[in-house]
Each structure stands twice: as structure tokens, then as C-alpha cells.
C-alpha positions as CSV (number, residue, x, y, z in Angstrom):
1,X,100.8,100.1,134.2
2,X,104.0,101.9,134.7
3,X,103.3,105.7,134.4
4,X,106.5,108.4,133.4
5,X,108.4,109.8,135.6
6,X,110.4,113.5,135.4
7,X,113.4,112.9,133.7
8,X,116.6,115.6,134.9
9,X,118.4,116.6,131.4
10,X,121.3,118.5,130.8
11,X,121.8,121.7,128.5
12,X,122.9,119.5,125.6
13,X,120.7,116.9,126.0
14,X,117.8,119.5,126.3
15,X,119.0,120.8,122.3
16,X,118.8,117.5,121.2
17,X,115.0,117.1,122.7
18,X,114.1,120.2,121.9
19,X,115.0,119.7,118.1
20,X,112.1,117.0,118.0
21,X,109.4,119.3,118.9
22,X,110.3,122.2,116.2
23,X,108.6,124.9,115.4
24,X,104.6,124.7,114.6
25,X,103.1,127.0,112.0
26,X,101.1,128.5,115.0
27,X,103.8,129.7,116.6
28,X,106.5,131.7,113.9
29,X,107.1,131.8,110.3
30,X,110.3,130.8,109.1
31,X,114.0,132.6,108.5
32,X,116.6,133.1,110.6
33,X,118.5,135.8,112.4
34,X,122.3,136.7,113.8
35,X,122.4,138.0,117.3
36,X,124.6,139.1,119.4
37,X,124.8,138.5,123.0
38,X,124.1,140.7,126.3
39,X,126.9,143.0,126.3
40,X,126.9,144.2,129.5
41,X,125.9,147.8,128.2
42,X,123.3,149.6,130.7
43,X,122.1,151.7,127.9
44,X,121.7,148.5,125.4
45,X,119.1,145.1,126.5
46,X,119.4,142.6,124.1
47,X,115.9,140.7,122.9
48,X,115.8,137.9,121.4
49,X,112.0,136.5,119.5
50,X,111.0,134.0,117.1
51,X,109.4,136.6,114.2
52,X,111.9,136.8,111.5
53,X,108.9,137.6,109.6
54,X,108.4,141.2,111.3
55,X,111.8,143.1,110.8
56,X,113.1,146.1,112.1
57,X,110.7,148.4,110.3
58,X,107.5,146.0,111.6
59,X,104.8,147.3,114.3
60,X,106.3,144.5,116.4
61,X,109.7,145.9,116.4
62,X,108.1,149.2,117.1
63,X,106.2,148.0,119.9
64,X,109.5,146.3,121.0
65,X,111.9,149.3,121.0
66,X,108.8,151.4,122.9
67,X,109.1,149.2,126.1
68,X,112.8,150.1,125.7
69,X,112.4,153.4,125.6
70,X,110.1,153.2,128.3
71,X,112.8,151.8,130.6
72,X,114.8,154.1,129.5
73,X,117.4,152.4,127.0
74,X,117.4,150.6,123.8
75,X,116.6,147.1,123.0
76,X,118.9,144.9,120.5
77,X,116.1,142.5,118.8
78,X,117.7,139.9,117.3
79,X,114.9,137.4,115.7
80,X,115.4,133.3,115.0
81,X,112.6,130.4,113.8
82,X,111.2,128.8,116.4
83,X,113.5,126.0,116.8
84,X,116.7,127.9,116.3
85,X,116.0,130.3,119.0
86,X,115.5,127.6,121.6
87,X,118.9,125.9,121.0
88,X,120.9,129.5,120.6
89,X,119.5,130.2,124.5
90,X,120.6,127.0,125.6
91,X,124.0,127.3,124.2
92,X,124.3,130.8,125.4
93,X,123.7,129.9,128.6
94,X,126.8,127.3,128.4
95,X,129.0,130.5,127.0
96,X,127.5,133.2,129.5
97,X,126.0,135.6,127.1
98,X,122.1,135.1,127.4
99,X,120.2,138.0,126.2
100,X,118.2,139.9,128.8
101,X,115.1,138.6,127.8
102,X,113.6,135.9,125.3
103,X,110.3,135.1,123.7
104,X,110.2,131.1,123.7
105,X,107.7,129.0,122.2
106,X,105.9,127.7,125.3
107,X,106.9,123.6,124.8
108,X,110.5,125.1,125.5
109,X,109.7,127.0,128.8
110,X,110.2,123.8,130.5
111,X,113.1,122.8,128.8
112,X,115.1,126.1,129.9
113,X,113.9,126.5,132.9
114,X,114.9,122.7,133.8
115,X,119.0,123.4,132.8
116,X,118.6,126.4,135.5
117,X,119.0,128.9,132.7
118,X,116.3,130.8,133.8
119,X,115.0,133.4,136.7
120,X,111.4,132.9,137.9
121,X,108.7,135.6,137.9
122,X,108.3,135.3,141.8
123,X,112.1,136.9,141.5
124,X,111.4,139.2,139.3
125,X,108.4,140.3,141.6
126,X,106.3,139.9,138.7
127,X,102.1,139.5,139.2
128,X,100.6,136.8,137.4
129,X,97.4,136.5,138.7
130,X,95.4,137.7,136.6
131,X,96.7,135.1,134.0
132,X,94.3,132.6,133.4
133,X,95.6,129.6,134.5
134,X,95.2,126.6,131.8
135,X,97.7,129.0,130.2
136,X,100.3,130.1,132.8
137,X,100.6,126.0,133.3
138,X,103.1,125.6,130.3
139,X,105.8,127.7,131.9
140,X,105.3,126.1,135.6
141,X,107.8,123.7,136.4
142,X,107.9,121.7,139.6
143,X,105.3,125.0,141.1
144,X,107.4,127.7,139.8
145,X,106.2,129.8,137.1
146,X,109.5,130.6,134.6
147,X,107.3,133.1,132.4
148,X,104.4,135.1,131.1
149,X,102.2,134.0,128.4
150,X,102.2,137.2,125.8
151,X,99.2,135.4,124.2
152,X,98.0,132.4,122.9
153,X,96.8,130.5,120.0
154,X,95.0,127.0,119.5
155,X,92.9,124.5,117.4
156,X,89.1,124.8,116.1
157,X,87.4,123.2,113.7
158,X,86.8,125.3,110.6
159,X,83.5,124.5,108.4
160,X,82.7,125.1,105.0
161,X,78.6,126.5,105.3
162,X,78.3,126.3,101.3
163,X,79.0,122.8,101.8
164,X,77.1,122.0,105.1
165,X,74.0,123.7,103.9
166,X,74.0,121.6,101.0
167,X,74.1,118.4,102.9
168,X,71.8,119.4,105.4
169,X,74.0,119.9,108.3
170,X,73.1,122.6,110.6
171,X,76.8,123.0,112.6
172,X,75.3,124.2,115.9
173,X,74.4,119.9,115.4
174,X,78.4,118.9,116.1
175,X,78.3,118.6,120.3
176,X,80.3,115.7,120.4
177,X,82.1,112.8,118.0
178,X,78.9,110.8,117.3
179,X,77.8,114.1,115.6
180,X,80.3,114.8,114.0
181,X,80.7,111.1,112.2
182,X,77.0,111.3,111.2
183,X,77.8,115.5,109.8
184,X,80.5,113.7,107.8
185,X,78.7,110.8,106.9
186,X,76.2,113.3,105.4
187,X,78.6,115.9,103.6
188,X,79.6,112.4,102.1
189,X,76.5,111.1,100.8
190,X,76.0,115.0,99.6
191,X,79.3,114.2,96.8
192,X,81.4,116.4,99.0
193,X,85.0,115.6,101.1
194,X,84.4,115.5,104.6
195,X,87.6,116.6,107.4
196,X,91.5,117.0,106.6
197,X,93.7,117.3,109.2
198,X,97.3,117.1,109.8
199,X,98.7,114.0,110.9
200,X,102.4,114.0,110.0
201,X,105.0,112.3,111.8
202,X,106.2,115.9,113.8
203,X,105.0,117.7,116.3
204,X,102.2,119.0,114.1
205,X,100.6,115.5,113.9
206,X,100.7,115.3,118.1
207,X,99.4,119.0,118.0
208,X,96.6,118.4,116.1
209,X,95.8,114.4,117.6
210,X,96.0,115.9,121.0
211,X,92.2,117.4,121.1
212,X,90.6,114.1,120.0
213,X,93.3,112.3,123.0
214,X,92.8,115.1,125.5
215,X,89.2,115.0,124.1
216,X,88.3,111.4,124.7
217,X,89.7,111.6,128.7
218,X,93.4,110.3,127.7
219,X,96.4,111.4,129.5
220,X,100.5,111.6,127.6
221,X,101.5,109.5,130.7
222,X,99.3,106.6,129.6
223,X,99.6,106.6,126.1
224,X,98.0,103.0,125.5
225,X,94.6,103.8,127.9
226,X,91.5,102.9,126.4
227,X,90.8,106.6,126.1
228,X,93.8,107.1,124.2
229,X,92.8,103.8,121.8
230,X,89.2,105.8,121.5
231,X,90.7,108.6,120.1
232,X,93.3,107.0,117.4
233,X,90.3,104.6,116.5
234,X,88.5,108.0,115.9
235,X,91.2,109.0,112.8
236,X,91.5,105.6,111.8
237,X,87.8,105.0,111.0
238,X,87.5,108.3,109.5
239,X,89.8,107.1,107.0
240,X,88.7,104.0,106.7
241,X,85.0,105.2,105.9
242,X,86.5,107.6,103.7
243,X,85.4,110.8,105.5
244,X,89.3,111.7,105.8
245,X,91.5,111.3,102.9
246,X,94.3,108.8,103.4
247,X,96.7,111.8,102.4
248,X,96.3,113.1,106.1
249,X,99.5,110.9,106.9
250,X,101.8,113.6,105.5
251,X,99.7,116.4,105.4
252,X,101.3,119.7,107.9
253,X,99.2,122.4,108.6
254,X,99.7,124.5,105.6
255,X,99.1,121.8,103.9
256,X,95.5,121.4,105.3
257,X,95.0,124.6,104.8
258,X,95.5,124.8,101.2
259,X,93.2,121.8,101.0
260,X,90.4,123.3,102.7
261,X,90.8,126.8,100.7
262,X,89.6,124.8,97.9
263,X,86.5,124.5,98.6
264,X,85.9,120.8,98.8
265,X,86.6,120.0,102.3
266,X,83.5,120.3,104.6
267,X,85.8,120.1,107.7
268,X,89.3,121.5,108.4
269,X,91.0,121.5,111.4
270,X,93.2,124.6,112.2
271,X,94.1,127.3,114.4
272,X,93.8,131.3,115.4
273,X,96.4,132.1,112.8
274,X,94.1,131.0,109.7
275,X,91.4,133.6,110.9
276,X,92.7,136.3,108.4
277,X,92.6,134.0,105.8
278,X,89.3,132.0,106.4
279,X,87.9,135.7,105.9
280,X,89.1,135.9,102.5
281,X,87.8,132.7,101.1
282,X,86.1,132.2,98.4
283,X,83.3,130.3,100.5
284,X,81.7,131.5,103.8
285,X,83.4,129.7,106.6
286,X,82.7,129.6,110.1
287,X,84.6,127.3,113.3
288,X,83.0,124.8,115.9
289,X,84.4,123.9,118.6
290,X,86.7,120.8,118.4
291,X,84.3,118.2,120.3
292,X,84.9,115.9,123.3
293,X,84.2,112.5,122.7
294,X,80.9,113.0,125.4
295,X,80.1,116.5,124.4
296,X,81.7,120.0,125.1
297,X,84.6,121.7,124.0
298,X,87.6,119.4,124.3
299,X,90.9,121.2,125.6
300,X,93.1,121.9,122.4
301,X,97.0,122.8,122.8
302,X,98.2,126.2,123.1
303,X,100.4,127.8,121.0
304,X,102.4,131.2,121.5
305,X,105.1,132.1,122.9
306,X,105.9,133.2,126.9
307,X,108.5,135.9,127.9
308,X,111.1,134.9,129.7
309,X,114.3,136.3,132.0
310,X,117.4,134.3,131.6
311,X,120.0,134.1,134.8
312,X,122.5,137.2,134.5
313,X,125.7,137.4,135.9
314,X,124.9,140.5,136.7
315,X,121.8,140.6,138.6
316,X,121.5,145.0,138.5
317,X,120.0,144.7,135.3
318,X,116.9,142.3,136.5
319,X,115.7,145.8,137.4
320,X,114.8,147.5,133.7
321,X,114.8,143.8,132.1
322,X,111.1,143.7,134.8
323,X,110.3,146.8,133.5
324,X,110.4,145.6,129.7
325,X,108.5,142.5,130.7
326,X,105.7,144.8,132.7
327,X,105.7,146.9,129.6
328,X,105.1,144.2,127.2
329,X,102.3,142.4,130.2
330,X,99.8,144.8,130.6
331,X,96.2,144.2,129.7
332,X,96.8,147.1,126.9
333,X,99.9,145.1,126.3
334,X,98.2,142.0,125.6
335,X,95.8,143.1,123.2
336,X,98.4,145.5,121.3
337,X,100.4,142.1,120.6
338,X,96.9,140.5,119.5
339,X,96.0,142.6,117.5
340,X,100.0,143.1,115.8
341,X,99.7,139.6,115.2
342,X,96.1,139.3,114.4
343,X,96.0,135.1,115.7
344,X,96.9,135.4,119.6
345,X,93.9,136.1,122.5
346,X,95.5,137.7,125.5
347,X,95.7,135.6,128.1
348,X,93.5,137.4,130.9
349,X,90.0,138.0,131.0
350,X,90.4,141.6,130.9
351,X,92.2,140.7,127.9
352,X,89.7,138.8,126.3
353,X,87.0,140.8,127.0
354,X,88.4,144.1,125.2
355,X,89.7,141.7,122.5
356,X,86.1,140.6,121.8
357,X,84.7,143.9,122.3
358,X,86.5,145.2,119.5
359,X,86.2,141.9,117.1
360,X,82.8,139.9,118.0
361,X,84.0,137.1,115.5
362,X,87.1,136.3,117.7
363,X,85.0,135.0,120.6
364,X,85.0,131.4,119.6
365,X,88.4,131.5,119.7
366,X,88.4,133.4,123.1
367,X,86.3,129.9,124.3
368,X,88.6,127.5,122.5
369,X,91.6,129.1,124.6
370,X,89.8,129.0,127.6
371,X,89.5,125.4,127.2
372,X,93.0,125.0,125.7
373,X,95.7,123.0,128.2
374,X,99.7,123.2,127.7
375,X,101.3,120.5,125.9
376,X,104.0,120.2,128.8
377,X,101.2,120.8,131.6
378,X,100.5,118.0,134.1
379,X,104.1,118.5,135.7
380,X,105.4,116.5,132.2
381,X,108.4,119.4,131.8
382,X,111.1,117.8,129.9
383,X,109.5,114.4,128.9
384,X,107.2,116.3,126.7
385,X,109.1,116.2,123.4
386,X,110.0,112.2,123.9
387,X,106.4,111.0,124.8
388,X,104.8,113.0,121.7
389,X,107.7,111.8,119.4
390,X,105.8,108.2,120.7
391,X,102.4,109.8,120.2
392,X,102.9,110.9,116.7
393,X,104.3,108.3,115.6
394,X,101.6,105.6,116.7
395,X,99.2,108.0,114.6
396,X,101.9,107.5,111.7
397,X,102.0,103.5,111.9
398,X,97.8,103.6,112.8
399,X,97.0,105.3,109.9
400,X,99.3,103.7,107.3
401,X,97.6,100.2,108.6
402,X,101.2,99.1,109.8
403,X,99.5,98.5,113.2
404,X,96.4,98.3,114.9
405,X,95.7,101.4,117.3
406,X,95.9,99.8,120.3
407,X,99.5,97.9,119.2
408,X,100.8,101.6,117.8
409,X,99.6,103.1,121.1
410,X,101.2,100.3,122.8
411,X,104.4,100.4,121.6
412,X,104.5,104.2,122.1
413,X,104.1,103.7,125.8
414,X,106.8,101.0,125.7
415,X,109.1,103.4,123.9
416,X,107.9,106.9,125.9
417,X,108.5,104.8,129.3
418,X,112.3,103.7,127.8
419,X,112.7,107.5,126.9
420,X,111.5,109.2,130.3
421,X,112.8,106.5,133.2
């Protein structure tokens, strides 16, 4: 079996890949922003995030303009979705006029650090050991870390306990898949809709597979293992016993959402961000974690963004841009921007532990992170947003009945290994 290998791209090329991961619903809301670029002014940094939805009269442009003032000058926030962002700081980079510092969806981290576009935190003399490590992986590239996790955000599996109780489930009974099949085959018999998940043919769809493929011992390198055939046979048969509606093909996150707010779904997977909302239902709700194929918790992908310092010409400003970084990196740091945006866990335990102290309900999610993985970990970088192009869509072409899983997984490893050598 030939295995991938690191792929060099260009700045160009490295838009175009980019474009196929997009933004998830975990990471930004939509909009769009104008922004200038670094002017050169000592007195002015320029910022550039992916929260169009928090404008300049926001907490987080507060919090943002603090650190500024903290350094001692003012910070130009300029804020762009998720996937405009990425391809504005590659083509800055081409034009010399990178801001002074980014927050970058974490799938990207790779992607800029890979064109050379950006400084490392080893030059920036920046400490990041106290960062737990499954999450400082997404921004390590060939050993290097290019960033700081401000946070992060994954997948769980929401329950409906109105439902469960009524079909005689007991959730602390879901430990692995063969429990979870019999829960749904249960919440079935009970007259009730089992799981809805979203497995459309974008990044979303490999986002949410990658639990059950992570889950069942897979790895993206082999996409056509008899792990990774487990795990689509796992969707497929849910479907086919009709424990999943066949809608799931299309369905994005906010779409499975809105499906389980109804109240008819037993099962929903979702992430962090929905916590808000799960607490407003009309139903009590409640989260297990998503289950390996064996038993345990099986690593989920993290979402949320990393700071990072893009090359400038002129390297005397690296001095307040650490500053702003340190401000925005400290355990109080952490848990300011968790609790601004209500769905990240800091990324430390100190973090976690405050987090928790002040919000007991947010520890499952504390555990689901610290058995999340990055997308682009395993020294993948670059060939990420190829091989789960060829990931999502074997789900696509599984689930439709247009192929078996093993052929759709197969021909996604022919295609990923076409992509990537």
C-alpha cells in the first residue's frame, strides 16, 4: 500500500487548496470585512480575525484593543469569514503588507506556515508548554510550532433524555459502537428517530466522519484500511437500518441542528458552539462522548482558531506584536476568550480547570478536547485539504449507494495518492 507523502505548494496553489476546506460552523459565522494592511505605523498593529459577527462595539473587539493598549498602541481589527481571511494572508504575503498578527482557523496554520509566510513561536520567544499538546499539533509543521491555540472546540454526541428515558436507554450505557447501534435500535422500536449527523460533501461531512474513522483506529494516509471500511460501514448501516435518515447526505451542521431542536432525534452529533443553545431547548439534553469503535472516547477534530505572527520586513515590530500575542495567551487570557465566545475550552490545564470551576456542565466538553486530535496532525500539513476532499466524498458516493464502502474508500486513496505525490 503506497502511503502519502508531504507535498511542497506554492502561495497560489496553497489559495486554491485552502478554498476546499472552508470555513466550519465551529469555527466563525459568516460576513466579510475590508482591511487594510500593516502600515508601517509604530503607534498602529494591524489584526486581522475571522468574527465578522463581533464588530467594533463587541467584548471581543474590546478585549482586542486592551492587549493594544497594553503594548502600548492601537490595534487595526479588520474581520473576514473563515475562508476569506486565509486567502487575503496568502495574497498579502505575495504583495508585502501582512498584518502584524492573524487569527487563522487551525487547518490553515499549515498551509501558511508551509509558503514561509510565517515566523515561529521559538522566534518570537514565546512559551508553549503549558499547551496541551493534541492541540498545539495543528500548528506544528515539520517540528516547528507556527502558533498558539487561543482555544478550541470539537464534536460530542448530544442526546435527547425525554426520548432515551422513554425507550429505556440509560446513556451512561453508550461505551462504544455496539452500544450505541443497540441505543438506537431501541429509540427505534420506541416510534422515535434515532442519530442525524452531517455528512455533506465539504469539509463538514470529513469533520464530522473523522471520530467514527479516527474512532475505529484509521489513519487519512490509508484511507482504504479496514479500519477506515469499519467506520464508513458504520454510517452506511445506520442508514440502511433506518436509524439515520437518508437526508444525512446533504445535511451541514446547522442543518442537524435544526433537526435535533425538534425534538424527534434521539441522537445529534454536534459541537461546543451548540451548548448555548442545547440549554434552551424545549427538551432536556445532555452529551456522551462520541465512542470508539472498542470503547472510550474517540479523538474528535478541533476547531478554533491559532494566533499567528506573519514575516515583517521589518522585524522591530516582532517586539510589541509578542506582547499582544502574550496578552491574548495567558491562562486569564484563555478563559476571557472562552467565555466571550461561550464554545472554546482553553487549551491548558490551568485553563480548563478554572473554565470548569466556574461552569461544572462544560467538563464533558473539557474531556472531549482532551481527546480531540488536529485535522492536519500526523505531519499531514498541506495534504490535508486534498486527502479529506477524497474522504468526504467516499462518504458522499457510500451513502447514496453509488458504491460500496470499501470501493468509495478505495477510490479516495487512489485519488488522495494522485493529489499528494
Amino acid at each position: 500500500m503506497q502511503h502519502l507523502r508531504h507535498k511542497p505548494v506554492t502561495t497560489l496553489a496553497a489559495v486554491a487548496a485552502l478554498a476546499l476546506v472552508g470555513g466550519l460552523s465551529a469555527c466563525s459565522s459568516g460576513g466579510s470585512g475590508s482591511g487594510g494592511a500593516a502600515s508601517g505605523d509604530d503607534s498602529t498593529y494591524t489584526w486581522w480575525d475571522p468574527y465578522p459577527q463581533h464588530d467594533d462595539a463587541s467584548e471581543w473587539a474590546g478585549r482586542v484593543q486592551a492587549c493594544g493598549e497594553e503594548a502600548g498602541v492601537t490595534i487595526e481589527r479588520t474581520a473576514y469569514d473563515t475562508t476569506a481571511l486565509t486567502n487575503q494572508a496568502l495574497l498579502s504575503a505575495q504583495e508585502g503588507t501582512s498584518p502584524d498578527v492573524i487569527l487563522i482557523d487551525n487547518p490553515a496554520v499549515s498551509t501558511l506556515a508551509d509558503t514561509g509566510i510565517l515566523t515561529t513561536v521559538d522566534e518570537f520567544g514565546l512559551d508553549t508548554s503549558a499547551i496541551d499538546q493534541n492541540l498545539l499539533d495543528a500548528g506544528v509543521v515539520d517540528g516547528e510550532a507556527y502558533g498558539i491555540p487561543i482555544g478550541a472546540n470539537t464534536l460530542s454526541l448530544y442526546y435527547n433524555a425525554d426520548l432515551l428515558s422513554d425507550a429505556g436507554v440509560d446513556p451512561a450505557s453508550i461505551t462504544d459502537w455496539d452500544s450505541l447501534t443497540a441505543a438506537l435500535a431501541q429509540v427505534k422500536d420506541a416510534g422515535h428517530k434515532g442519530i442525524t449527523f452531517a455528512g455533506i460533501g465539504t469539509e463538514e461531512g470529513s469533520f464530522q466522519f473523522l471520530p467514527w474513522f479516527w474512532g475505529a483506529g484509521a489513519e487519512l494516509t490509508d484511507l482504504d484500511s479496514p479500519e477506515a471500511v469499519e467506520a464508513l460501514e458504520l454510517w452506511k448501516g445506520w442508514l440502511d437500518e433506518g436509524y439515520a435518515p437518508n437526508t444525512v447526505i446533504n445535511n451541514s451542521q446547522n442543518t442537524v441542528w435544526e433537526e435535533f431542536l425538534t425534538g424527534d432525534f434521539a441522537f445529534a452529533e454536534n459541537g461546543t458552539w451548540q451548548v448555548n443553545s442545547a440549554a434552551e431547548a424545549e427538551f432536556e439534553t445532555g452529551i456522551v462522548q462520541l465512542p470508539a469503535k472498542d470503547g472510550g472516547a474517540a479523538p474528535a477534530p478541533t476547531g478554533g482558531e491559532f494566533i499567528v505572527a506573519p514575516v515583517q520586513e521589518d522585524t522591530a515590530r516582532y517586539d510589541v506584536t509578542r506582547q499582544i500575542v502574550e496578552c491574548m495567551t495567558t491562562p486569564e487570557g484563555f478563559v476571557e476568550t472562552a467565555n466571550t465566545f461561550a464554545y472554546y475550552v482553553p487549551p491548558t490545564a490551568e485553563g480548563q480547570e478554572q473554565l470548569v470551576a466556574d461552569n461544572a456542565d462544560l467538563e464533558p466538553w473539557v474531556e472531549a478536547v482532551q481527546n480531540a486530535k488536529g485535522r492536519t496532525s500526523d505531519g499531514l500539513g498541506t495534504d490535508y485539504p486534498v486527502i479529506s476532499e477524497a474522504l468526504w466524498t467516499a462518504v458522499q458516493n457510500a451513502l447514496s449507494g453509488a458504491a460500496t464502502p470499501q470501493e468509495a474508500l478505495e477510490t479516495a486513496q487512489s485519488d488522495a495518492e494522485s493529489a499528494t505525490s
